[in-house]
N, C-alpha and C positions, 0 to 999 in steps of 0.2 A: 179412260183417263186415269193416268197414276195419280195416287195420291201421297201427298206429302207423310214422311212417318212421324209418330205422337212425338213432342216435343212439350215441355210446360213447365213453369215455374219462371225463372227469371234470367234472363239472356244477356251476357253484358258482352257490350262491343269492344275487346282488348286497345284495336287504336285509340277507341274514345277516353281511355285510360293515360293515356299520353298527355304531355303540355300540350295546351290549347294553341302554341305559336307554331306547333309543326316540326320541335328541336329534337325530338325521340326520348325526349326524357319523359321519366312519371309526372304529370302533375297533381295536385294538390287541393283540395277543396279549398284549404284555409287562405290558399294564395290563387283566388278567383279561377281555379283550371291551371295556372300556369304551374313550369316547375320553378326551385328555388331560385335561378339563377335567372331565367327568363322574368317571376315576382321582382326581383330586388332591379333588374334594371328598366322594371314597367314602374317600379315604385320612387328611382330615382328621376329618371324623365321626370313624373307629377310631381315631385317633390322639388324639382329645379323650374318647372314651371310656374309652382304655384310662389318660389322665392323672385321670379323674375317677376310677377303679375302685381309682390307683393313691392318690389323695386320703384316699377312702374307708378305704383300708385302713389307714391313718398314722394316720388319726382314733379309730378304730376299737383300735387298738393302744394308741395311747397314753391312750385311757382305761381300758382293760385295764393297762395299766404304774401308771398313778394309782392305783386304787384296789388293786392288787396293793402297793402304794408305801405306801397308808393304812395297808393290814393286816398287813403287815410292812415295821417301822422297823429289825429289823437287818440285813433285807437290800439296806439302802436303796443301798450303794456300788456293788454286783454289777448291782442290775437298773440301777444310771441308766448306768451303763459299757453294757449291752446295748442299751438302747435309744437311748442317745447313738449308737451304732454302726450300728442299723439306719437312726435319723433322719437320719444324714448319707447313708448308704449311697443312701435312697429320694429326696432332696434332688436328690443328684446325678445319680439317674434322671430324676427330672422335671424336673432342669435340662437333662438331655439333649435333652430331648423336648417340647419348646415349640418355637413356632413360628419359623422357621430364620433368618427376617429378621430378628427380634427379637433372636437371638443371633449377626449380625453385626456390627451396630455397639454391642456392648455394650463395658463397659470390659476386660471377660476376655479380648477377641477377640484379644488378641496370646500367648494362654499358647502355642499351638500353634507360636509363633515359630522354637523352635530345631528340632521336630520336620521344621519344613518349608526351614528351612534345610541338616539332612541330605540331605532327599530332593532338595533344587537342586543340591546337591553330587554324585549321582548324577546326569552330565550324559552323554549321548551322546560322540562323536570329537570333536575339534574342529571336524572338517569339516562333520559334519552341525551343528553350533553355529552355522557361518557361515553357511550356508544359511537356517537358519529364524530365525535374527537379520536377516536381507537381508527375507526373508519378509513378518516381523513389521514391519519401518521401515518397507516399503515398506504395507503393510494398512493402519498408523499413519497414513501421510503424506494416504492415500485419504479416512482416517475424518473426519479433522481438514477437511479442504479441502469434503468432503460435508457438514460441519456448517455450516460458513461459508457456503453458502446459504440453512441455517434459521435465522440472526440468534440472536436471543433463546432461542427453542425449544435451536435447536443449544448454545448456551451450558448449559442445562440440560439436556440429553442427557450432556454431556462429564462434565460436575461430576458426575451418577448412575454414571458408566459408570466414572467412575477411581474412587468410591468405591467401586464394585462389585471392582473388581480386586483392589484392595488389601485388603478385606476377603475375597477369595477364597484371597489369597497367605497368609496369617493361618489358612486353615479347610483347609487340606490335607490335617491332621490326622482330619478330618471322613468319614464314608464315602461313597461314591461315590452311594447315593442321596440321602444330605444334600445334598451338592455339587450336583446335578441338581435336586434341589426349588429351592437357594436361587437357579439360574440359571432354574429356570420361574419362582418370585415375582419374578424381577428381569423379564424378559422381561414379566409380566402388568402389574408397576408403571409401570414403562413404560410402555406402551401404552395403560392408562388412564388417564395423567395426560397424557399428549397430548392423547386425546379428551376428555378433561373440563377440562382446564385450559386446554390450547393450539386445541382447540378443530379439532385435524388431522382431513381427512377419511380417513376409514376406510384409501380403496386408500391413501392418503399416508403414513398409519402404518405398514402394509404393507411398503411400500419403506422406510419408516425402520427399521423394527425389522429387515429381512434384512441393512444397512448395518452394526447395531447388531452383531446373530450371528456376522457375518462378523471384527469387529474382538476380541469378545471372545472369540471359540471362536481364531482364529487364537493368542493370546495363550495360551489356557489348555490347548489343546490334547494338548501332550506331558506334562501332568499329569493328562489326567481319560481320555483314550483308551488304553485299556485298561492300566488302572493294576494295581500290583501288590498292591495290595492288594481283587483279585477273583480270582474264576479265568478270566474271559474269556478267558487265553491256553488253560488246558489245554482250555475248549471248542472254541475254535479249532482245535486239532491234531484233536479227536476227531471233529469234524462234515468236516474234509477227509480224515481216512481212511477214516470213512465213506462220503463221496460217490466217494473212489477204489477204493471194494470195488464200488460198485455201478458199474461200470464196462458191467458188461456189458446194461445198461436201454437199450435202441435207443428210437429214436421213433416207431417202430410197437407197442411193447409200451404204449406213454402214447398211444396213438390223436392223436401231435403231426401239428396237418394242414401240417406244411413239407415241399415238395421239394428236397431241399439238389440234387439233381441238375440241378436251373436254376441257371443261374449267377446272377442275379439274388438268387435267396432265399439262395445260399451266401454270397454277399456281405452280406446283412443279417444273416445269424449270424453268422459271424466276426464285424461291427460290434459285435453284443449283447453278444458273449462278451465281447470286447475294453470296452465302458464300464461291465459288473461287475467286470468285472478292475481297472479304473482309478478305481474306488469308492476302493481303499483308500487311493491318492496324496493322495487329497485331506484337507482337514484342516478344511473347515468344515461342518458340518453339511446346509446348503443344495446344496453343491457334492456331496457325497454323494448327496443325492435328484434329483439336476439328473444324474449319471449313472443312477441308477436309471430313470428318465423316461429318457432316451435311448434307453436299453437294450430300454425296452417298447415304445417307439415303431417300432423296427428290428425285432421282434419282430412286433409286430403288421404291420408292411410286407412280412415275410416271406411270413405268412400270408395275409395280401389278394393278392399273387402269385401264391402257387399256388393259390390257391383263386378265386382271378380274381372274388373277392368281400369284402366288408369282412368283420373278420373279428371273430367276438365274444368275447364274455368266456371262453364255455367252450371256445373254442380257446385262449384267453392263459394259463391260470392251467396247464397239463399242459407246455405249450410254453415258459414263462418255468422250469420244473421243469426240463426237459428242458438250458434255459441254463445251468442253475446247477449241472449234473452233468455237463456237458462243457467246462465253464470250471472248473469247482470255484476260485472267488474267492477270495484269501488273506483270513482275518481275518475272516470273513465274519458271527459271531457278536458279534467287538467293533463292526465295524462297523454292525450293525443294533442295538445297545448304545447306540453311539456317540449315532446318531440320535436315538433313544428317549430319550437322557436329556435332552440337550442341544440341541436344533433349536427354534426356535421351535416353538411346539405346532399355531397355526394353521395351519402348514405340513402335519403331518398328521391335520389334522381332515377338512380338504376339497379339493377338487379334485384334478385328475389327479396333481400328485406325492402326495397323501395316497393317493390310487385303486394306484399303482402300488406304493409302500412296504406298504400293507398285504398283497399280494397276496405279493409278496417275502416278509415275513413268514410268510403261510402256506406259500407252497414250502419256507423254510426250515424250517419246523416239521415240515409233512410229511415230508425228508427224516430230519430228526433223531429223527423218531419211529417211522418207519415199520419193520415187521416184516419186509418182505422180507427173505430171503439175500442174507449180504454178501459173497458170493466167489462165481466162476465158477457160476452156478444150474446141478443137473443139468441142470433143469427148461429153464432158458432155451433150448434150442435148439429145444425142444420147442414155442415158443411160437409163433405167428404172430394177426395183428390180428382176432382176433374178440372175439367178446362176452367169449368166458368168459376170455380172458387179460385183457381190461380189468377185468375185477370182481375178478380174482385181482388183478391190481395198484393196484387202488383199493383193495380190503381190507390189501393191505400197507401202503401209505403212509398207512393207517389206524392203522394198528395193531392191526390183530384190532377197531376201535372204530368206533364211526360217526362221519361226519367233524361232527357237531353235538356230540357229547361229547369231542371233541378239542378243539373248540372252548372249551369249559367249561375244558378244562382249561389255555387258556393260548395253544391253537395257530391252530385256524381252524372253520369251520363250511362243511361242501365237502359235497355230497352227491353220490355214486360213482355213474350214472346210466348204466347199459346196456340199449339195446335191440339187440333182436331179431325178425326179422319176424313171430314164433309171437312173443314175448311180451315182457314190459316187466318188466324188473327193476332195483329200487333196492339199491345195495349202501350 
């Protein structure tokens, strides 16, 4: 009987990397498996449901307050004061909760005026002020002179994009998912009014719309990355003391196939380490995934080195783990945040920066989830690269779970795959 040849460490199913709806785009932990565009119209549905259910129920009441109203005329003062109260109370839910465009340029959009004039007043040093005022002219100067090649087009980019701002500076007040839908509807408006109006070819839109992200994330920046009103900072602390308990995880216990002992491959890690680490400098969205993408690219060079072969997916996805625990990245939750809320979306639908950010994604998740011991393991020394340490450490960064029900839950969809010459086992 042939036997199956050694395999170990951690197996990931490339489809299962895909939207959960079957669209071929990357999905997304943050947006339950789905991708951006399959998220926003599973999010719209619930959200028109939950306006219609909220309908229903106003209607529903107030003919219940009518005829309660018919049948007692002395208690006519008491009930209309209560349902006057509810009626405003559900008013201003459903004002909440309409769609976000629609509640930018309405005439209200300036109540949030003074709110967001505190929180400008909560400014950095001076210094760092000067800096991202140099920043900002200089992104300005770029944005402007790149429109003045689209003529006409360009003229109509600008007019959307200040009215975008300004309407943004007005919604601060807003939470940080609002904020991030009304920059995906601005992003989507966009871009389809190029292709239907201007008539721009697809890649052209492309490059316009990354021109676009760069000018308004630049701008919006030190107000939507990691604002204080989330807790992305306390996650932040908690996913880096995390990753510094687990200190003691070698790259034989993750079956990583790098020899850092060539100088070659030690050279491409340091690189890796070093363009996760420099994720956080950046401040646009793209510029974020444009390190990620380096990072995996050095990664996977490492690998093809020592393995004196290209190198696959089930080498990258234990191996980019393995990065993200001996750099342990500052910010590393606001910054996959970051991305998630505010990046153009087709950025991570498809192609290699979507390919690399998702995977990112899942290491991150894995780590944040995973059940292994987080201090010195008796166990670890104990450990050395065989089957049964890999399935012990696939089931940790499970969670006691299978890596398809982590998935469900928000994380990834990884299936823990050990062999052995006597036999084949799936963790």
């Amino acid at each position: 009987m042939s036997l199956k040849s050694e395999r170990r460490g951690i197996h990931v199913d490339q489809s299962e990397l895909l939207c959960k709806k079957g669209c071929g785009y990357y999905g997304n932990p943050a947006w339950q498996g789905f991708c951006s565009k399959c998220w926003r119209e599973e999010y719209h549905k619930a959200r028109q449901k939950q306006i219609q259910e909220d309908w229903e129920l106003a209607e529903r009441l107030q003919r219940e307050e009518e005829e309660a109203f018919a049948s007692s005329q002395s208690s006519q003062g008491a009930q209309s004061l209560t349902f006057s109260k509810f009626e405003e109370k559900k008013t201003n839910e459903k004002t909440r909760k309409v769609t976000t465009v629609k509640k930018f340029f309405s005439a209200s959009s300036r109540v949030g005026s003074k709110k967001a004039e505190i929180q400008e007043a909560k400014a950095p040093s001076p210094s760092i002020n000067r800096q991202t005022s140099i920043e900002t002219d200089r992104v300005s100067k770029e944005f402007i002179e790149f429109l003045k090649t689209l003529h006409k087009t360009g003229q109509e980019i600008y007019k959307q994009t200040k009215l975008f701002l300004e309407a943004m500076h007005y919604k601060r007040d807003l939470s940080i998912e609002e904020q991030s839908e009304c920059t995906q509807d601005f992003y989507q408006n966009v871009a389809e009014r190029m292709q239907t109006r201007g008539k721009v070819p697809p890649e052209r839109v492309e490059k316009i719309m990354d021109q676009i992200e760069k000018y308004i994330m630049t701008r919006l920046y030190k107000y939507v990355f990691c604002p204080e009103t989330t807790d992305d900072e306390k996650k932040d602390l908690a996913i880096q003391k995390r990753i510094r308990a687990l200190r003691w995880v070698t790259p034989q216990m993750l079956c990583v196939p790098v020899n850092e002992e060539i100088p070659e491959v030690s050279d491409m890690v340091v690189k890796a380490i070093t363009d996760i680490i420099e994720m956080d400098s950046k401040r646009v969205p793209r510029d974020k995934l444009a390190c990620i993408t380096k990072c995996s690219k050095h990664i996977f060079n490492a690998i093809k080195i020592t393995k004196n072969e290209p190198a696959s997916a089930d080498d990258f996805l234990p191996t980019l783990i393995y990065i993200v625990l001996k750099g342990n990245p500052p910010r590393l939750q606001s910054n996959i945040q970051y991305i998630t809320r505010f990046c153009n979306p087709s950025r991570l639908m498809t192609g290699e920066d979507g390919y690399y950010f998702t995977n990112l994604c899942i290491s991150f998740q894995s780590l944040k989830t995973c059940s292994c011991p987080t201090s010195s393991s008796p166990s670890a020394t104990a450990f050395s690269c065989s089957s049964l340490q890999c399935r012990h450490l696939g089931m940790w960064f499970a969670g006691g779970r299978t890596w398809s029900a982590l998935f469900q839950d928000g994380a990834c969809s990884i299936v823990c795959s050990v062999f052995h010459p006597s036999r084949h086992l799936v963790v």
